[in-house]
N, C-alpha and C positions, 0 to 999 in steps of 0.2 A: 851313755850307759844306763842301763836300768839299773835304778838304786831302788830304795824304800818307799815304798809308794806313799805320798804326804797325803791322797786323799780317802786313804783308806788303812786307821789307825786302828788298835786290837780296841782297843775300848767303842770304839764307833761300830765294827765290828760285834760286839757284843750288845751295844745298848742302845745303836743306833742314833744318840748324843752328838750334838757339834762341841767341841772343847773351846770354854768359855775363857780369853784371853787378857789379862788385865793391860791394859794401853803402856802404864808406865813399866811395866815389867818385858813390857815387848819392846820398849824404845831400849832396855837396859840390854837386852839380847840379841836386837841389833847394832847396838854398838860395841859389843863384846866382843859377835861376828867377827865385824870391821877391823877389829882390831887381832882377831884374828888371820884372816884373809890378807893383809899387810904382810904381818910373819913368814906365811905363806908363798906368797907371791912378790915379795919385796925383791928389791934388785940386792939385799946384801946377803936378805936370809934365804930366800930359794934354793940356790945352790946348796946350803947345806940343809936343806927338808929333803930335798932331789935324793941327799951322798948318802943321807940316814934309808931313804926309802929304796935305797942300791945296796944297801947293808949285807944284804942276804937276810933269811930264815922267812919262814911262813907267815904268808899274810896276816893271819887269825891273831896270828902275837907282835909282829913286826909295826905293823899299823896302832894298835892301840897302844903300846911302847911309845910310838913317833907323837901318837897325840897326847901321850900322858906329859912329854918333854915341853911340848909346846905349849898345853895350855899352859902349864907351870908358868913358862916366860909370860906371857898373857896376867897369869894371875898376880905372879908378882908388880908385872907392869902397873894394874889396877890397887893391887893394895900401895903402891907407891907414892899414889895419889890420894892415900886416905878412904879408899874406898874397901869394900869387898863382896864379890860378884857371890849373889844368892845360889844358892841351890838350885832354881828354877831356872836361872841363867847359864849355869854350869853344866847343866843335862841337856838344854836346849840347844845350845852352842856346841855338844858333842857330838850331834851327829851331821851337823856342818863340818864339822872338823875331820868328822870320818868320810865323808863321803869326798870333799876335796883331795883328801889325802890318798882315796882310791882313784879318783882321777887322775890325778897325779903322777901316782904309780903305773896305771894303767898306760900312761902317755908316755913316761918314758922306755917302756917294757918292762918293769921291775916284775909287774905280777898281770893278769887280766882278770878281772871282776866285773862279771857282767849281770849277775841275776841276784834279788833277792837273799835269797835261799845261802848265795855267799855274802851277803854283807851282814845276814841275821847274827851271826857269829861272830863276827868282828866287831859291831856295836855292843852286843853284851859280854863279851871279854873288856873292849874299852868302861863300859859301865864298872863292871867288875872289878877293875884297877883305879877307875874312881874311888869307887867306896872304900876299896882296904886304904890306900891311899888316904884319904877324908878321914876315916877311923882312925888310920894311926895315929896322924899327925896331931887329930884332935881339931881340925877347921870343919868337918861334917859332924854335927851332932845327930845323934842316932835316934833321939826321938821327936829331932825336927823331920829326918827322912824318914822314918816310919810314917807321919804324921802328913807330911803333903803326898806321900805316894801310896798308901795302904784305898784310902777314898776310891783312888783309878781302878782297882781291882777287882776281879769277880773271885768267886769262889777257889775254881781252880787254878786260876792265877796265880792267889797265896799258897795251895797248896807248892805249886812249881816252883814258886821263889823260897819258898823254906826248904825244899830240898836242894834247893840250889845255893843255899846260903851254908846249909850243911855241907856238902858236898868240897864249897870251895875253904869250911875252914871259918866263914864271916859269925859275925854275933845274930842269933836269931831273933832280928828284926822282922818280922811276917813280910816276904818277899820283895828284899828290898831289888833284888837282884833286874828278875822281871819285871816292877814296876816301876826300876829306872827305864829301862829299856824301854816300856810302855809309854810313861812318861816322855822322853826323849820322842818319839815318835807324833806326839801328838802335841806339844809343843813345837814344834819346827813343821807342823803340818800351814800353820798360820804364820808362821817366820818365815816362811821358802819363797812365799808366794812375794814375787817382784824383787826379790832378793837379789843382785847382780854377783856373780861370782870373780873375784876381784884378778885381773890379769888376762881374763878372757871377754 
């Protein structure tokens, strides 16, 4: 399937930048992966990622619902262990999570998602329910995401994410919205690569 192209991210798009990648935060993202991909494809938990993703309603909310569940499990898994997976980890790992999850679906009939253009939508819903998520709880602090994702941004970037933070209701953090989603995209542009997708 054509997902989101990893070598072609908006900010490389704009500035023509390779996104410079810190080694240990890329070991913490692929083992978050990993342990997401388990979840995933596990002989206990599959079947019920499969029943969720048979649910019925539209892709655009279905899928990023199914991945806000999961990482949850995920996340609690790690804070279990005295841990808690960054922000960077957390974005990074979302569009792994999304794009498995279109697979997925895709393979058993649930839904077909073949281009771009549909999964643009579905990653920044999932970003979306991140954040409020993050915000309410109080685990995302809002001038640490201000603060790693305003940098990735151009001009009218912020402008989109502020309307878009309006829009959905979020605290106006100058586009947190968009440059998760940017974020995510360009973080997993260096994760993807040799990355084995677990089950297949």
């Amino acid at each position: 399937m054509k997902t989101v192209n990893p070598n072609s991210t908006m900010e490389e798009q704009q500035t023509g930048q390779e996104p410079t990648v810190d080694p240990q935060t890329e070991q913490e993202v692929q083992s978050y992966v990993m342990g997401l991909s388990k979840i995933l494809h596990g002989q206990k938990t599959q079947p019920q990622v499969i029943s969720m993703l048979k649910s019925g309603g539209e892709p655009e909310k279905l899928i990023p619902q199914v991945a806000l569940m999961i990482n949850d499990q995920m996340e609690q898994a790690v804070k279990g262990k005295g841990k808690k997976p960054s922000l960077e980890v957390l974005v990074a790992a979302s569009q792994f999570l999304v794009g498995d999850l279109i697979e997925m679906g895709n393979a058993v009939g649930t839904f077909q998602i073949e281009s771009e253009e549909q999964v643009a939508p579905i990653l920044k819903n999932t970003m979306q329910m991140y954040i409020e998520k993050g915000l309410k709880d109080g685990s995302l602090d809002p001038i640490e995401l201000q603060k790693k994702v305003e940098p990735l941004m151009t001009e009218e970037h912020k402008s989109l994410g502020i309307e878009a933070t309006k829009r959905s209701g979020l605290p106006e953090a100058p586009g947190q919205l968009t440059a998760m989603e940017a974020y995510a995209r360009q973080r997993m542009q260096k994760q993807q690569q040799g990355m084995p997708r677990g089950g297949r």
